[in-house]
DSSP file (Angstrom, degrees, kcal/mol; ACC not computed):
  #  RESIDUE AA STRUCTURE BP1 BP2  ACC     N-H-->O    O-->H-N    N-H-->O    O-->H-N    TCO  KAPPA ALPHA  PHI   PSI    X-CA   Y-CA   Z-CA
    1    1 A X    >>        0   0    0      0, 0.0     4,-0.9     0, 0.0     3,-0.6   0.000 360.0 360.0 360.0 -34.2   -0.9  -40.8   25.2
    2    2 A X  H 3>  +     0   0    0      1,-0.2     4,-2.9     2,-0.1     5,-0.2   0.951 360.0  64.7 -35.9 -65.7   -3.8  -41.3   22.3
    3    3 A X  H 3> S+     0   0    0      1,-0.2     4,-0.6     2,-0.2    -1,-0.2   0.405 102.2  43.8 -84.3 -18.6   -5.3  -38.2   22.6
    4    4 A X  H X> S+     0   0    0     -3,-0.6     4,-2.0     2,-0.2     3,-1.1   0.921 112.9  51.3 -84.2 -71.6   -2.0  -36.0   21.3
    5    5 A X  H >X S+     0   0    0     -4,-0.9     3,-2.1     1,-0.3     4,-1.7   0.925 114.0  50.4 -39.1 -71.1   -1.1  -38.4   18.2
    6    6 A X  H 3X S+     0   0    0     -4,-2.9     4,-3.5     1,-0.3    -1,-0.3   0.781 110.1  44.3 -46.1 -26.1   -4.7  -38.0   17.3
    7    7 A X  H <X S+     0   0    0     -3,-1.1     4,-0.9    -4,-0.6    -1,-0.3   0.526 114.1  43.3-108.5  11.3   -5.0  -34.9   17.4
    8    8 A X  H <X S+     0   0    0     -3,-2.1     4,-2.0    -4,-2.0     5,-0.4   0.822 113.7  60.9 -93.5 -21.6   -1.8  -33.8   15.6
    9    9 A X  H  X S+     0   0    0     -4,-1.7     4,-2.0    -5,-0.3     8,-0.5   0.972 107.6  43.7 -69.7 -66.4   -3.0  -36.7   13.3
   10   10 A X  H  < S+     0   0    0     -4,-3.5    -1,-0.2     1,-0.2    -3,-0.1   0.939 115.7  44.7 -46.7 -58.9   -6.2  -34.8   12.6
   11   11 A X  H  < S+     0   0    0     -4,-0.9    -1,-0.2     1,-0.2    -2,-0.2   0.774 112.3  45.8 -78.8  -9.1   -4.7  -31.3   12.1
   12   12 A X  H  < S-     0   0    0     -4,-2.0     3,-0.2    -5,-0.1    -1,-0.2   0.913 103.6-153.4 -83.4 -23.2   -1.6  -31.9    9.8
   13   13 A X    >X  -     0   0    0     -4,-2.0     4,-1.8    -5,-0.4     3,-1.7  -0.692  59.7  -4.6  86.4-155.2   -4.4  -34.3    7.7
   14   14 A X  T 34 S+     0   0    0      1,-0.3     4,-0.4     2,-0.2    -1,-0.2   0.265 135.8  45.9 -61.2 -13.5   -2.9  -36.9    5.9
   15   15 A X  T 3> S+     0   0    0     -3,-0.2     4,-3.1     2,-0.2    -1,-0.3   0.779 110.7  64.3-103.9 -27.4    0.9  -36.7    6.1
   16   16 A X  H <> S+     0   0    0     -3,-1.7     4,-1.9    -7,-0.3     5,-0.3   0.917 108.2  40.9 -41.6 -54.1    0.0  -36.1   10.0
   17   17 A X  H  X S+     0   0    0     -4,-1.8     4,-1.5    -8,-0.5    -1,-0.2   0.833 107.8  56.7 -70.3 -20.0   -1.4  -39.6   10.2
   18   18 A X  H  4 S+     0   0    0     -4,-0.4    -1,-0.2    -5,-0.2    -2,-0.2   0.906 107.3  51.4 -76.6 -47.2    0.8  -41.3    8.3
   19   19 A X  H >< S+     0   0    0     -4,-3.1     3,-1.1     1,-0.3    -2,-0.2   0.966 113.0  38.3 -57.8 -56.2    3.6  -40.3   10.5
   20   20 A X  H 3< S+     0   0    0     -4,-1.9    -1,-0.3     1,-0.3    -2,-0.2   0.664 115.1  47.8 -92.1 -13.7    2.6  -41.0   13.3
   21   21 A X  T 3< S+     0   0    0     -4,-1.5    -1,-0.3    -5,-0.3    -2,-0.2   0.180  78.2 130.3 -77.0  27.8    0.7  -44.3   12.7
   22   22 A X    <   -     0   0    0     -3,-1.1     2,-0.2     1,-0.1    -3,-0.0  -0.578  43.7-160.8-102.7 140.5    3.9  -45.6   10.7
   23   23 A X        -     0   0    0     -2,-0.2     4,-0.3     1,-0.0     5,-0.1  -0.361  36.3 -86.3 -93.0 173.2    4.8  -49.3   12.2
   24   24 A X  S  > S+     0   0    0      1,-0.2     4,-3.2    -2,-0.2     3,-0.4   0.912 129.0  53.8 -64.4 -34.8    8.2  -50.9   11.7
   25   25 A X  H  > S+     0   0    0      1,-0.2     4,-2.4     2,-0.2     5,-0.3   0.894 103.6  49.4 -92.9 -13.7    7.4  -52.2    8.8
   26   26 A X  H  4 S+     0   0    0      2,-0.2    -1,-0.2     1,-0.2    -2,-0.1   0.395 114.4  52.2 -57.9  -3.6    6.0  -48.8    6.7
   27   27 A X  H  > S+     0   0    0     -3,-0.4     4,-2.2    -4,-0.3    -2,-0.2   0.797 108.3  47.3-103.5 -31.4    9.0  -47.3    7.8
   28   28 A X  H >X S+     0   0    0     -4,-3.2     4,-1.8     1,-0.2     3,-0.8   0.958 109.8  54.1 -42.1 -73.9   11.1  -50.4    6.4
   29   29 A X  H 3X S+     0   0    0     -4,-2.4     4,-3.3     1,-0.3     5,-0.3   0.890 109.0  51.3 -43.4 -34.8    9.2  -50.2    3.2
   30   30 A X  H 3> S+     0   0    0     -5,-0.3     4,-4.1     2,-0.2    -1,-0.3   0.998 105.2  51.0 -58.1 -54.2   10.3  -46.4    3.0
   31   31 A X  H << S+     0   0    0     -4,-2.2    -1,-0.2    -3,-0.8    -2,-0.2   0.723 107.8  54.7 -65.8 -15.8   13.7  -46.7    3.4
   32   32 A X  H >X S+     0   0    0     -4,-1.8     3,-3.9    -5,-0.2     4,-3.0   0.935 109.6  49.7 -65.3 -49.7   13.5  -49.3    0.7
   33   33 A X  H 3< S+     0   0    0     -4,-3.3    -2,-0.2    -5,-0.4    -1,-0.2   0.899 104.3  58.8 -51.1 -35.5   11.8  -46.7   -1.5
   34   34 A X  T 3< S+     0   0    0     -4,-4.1    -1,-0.3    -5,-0.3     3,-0.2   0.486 104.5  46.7 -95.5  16.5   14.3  -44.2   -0.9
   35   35 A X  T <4 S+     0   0    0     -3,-3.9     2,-0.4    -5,-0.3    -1,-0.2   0.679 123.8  26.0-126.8  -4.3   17.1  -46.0   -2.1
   36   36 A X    ><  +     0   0    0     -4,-3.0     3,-0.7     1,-0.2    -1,-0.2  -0.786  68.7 177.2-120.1 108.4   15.6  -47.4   -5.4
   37   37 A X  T 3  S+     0   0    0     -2,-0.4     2,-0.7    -3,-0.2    -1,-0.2   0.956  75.6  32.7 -26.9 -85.4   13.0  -45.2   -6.6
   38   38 A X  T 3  S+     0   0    0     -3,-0.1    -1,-0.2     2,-0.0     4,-0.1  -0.557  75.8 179.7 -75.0  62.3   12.2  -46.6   -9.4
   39   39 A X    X   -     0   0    0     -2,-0.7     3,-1.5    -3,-0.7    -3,-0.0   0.125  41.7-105.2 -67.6 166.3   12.7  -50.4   -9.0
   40   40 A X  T 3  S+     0   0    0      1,-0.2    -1,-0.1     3,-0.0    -2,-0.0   0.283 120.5  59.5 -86.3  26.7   11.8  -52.9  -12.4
   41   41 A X  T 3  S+     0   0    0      2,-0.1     2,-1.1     3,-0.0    -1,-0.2   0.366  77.3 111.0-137.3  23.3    8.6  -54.0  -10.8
   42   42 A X  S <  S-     0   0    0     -3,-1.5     5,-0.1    -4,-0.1    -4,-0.0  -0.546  71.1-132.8 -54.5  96.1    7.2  -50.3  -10.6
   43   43 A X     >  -     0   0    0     -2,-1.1     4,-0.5     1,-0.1    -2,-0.1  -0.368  22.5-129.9 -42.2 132.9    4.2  -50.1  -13.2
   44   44 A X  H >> S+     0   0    0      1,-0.2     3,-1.3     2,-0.2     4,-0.6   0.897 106.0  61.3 -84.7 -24.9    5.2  -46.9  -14.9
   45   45 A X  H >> S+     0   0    0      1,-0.2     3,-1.6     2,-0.1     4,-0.6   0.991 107.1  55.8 -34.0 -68.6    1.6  -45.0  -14.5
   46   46 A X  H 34 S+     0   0    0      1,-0.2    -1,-0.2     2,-0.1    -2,-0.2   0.615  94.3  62.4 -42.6 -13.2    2.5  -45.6  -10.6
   47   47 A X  H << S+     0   0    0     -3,-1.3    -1,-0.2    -4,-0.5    -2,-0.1   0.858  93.7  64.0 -88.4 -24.4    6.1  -43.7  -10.8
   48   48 A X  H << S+     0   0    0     -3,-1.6    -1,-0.2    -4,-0.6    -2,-0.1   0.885  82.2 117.7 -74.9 -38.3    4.3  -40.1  -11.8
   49   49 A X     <  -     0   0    0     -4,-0.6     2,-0.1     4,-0.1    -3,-0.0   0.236  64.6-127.6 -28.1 144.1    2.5  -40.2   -8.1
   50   50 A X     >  -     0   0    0      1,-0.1     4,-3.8     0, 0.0     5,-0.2  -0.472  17.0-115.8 -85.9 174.8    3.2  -37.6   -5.8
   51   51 A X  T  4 S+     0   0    0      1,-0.2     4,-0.2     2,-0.2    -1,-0.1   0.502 123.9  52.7 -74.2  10.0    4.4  -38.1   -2.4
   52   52 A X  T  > S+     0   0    0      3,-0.1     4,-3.7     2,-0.1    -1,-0.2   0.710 114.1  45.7-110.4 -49.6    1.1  -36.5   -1.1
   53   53 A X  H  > S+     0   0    0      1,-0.2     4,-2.8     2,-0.2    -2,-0.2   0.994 114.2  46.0 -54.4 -48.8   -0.8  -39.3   -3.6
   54   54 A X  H  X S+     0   0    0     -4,-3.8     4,-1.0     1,-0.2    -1,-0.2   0.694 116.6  45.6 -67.8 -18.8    1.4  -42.5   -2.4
   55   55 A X  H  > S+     0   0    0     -5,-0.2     4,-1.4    -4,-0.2     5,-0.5   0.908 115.7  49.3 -77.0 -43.1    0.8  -41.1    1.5
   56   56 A X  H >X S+     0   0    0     -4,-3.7     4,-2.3     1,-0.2     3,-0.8   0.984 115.2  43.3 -52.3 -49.4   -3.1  -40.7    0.3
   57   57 A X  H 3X S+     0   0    0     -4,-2.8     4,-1.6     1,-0.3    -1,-0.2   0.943 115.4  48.5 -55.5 -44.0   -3.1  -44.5   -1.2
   58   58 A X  H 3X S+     0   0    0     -4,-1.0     4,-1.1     1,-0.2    -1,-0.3   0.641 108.8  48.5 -82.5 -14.8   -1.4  -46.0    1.6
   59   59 A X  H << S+     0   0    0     -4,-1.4    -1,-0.2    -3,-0.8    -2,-0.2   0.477 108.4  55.2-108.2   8.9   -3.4  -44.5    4.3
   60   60 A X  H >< S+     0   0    0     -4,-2.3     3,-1.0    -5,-0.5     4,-0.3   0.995 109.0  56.9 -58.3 -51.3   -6.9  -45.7    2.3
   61   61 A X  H 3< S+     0   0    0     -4,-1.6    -2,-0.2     1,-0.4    -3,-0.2   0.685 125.2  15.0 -80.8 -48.9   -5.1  -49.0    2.5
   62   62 A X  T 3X S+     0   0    0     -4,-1.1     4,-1.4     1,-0.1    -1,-0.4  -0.175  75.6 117.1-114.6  45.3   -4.9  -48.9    6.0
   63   63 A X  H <> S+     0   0    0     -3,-1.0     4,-1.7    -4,-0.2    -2,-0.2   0.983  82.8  60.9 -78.6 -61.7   -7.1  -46.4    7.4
   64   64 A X  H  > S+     0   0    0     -4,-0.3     4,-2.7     2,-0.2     5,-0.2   0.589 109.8  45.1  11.2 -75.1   -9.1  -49.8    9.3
   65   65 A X  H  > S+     0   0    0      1,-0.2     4,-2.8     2,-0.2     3,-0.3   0.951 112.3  48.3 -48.4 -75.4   -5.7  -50.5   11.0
   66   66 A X  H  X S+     0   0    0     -4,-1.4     4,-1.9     1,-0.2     5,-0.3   0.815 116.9  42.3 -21.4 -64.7   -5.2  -46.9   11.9
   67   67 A X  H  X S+     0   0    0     -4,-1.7     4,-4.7     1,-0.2    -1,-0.2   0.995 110.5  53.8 -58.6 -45.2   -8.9  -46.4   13.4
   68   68 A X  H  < S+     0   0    0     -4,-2.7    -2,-0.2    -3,-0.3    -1,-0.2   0.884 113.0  49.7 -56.0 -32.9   -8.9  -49.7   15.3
   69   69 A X  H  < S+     0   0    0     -4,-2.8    -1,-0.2    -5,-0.2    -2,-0.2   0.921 110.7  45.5 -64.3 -77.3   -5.6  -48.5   16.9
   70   70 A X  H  <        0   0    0     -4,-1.9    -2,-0.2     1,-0.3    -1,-0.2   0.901 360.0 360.0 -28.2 -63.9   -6.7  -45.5   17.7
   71   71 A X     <        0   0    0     -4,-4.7    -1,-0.3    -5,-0.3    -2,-0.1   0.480 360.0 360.0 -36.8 360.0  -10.1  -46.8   19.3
């Protein structure tokens, strides 16, 4: 069951990983995002990110988790 997720993980690259390492609660936290974007405790430097940056940032944040799963 590993060995597929990883390796779709690897070839789409980041958005690949994201998906398919997403927990309950990174998908809560999405669904929050996508119905207020911009909430009042968004810094506003942070609001310009793309979705390609905010997948990059989040899987820095947790890349640990991600390997240690994987392993």
């Amino acid at each position: 069951m590993i060995s597929p997720v990883y390796m779709s993980g690897l070839i789409e690259g980041r958005w690949g990983y994201m998906v398919f390492n997403m927990n309950e609660n990174q998908r809560q936290e999405m669904d929050t995002r996508r119905r207020a974007p911009f909430g009042p405790r968004r810094r506003p430097e942070r609001r310009e990110k793309t979705n390609a940056a905010r997948a990059a940032a989040r899987m820095r944040r947790c890349a640990s988790i991600g390997a240690a799963k994987r392993v």
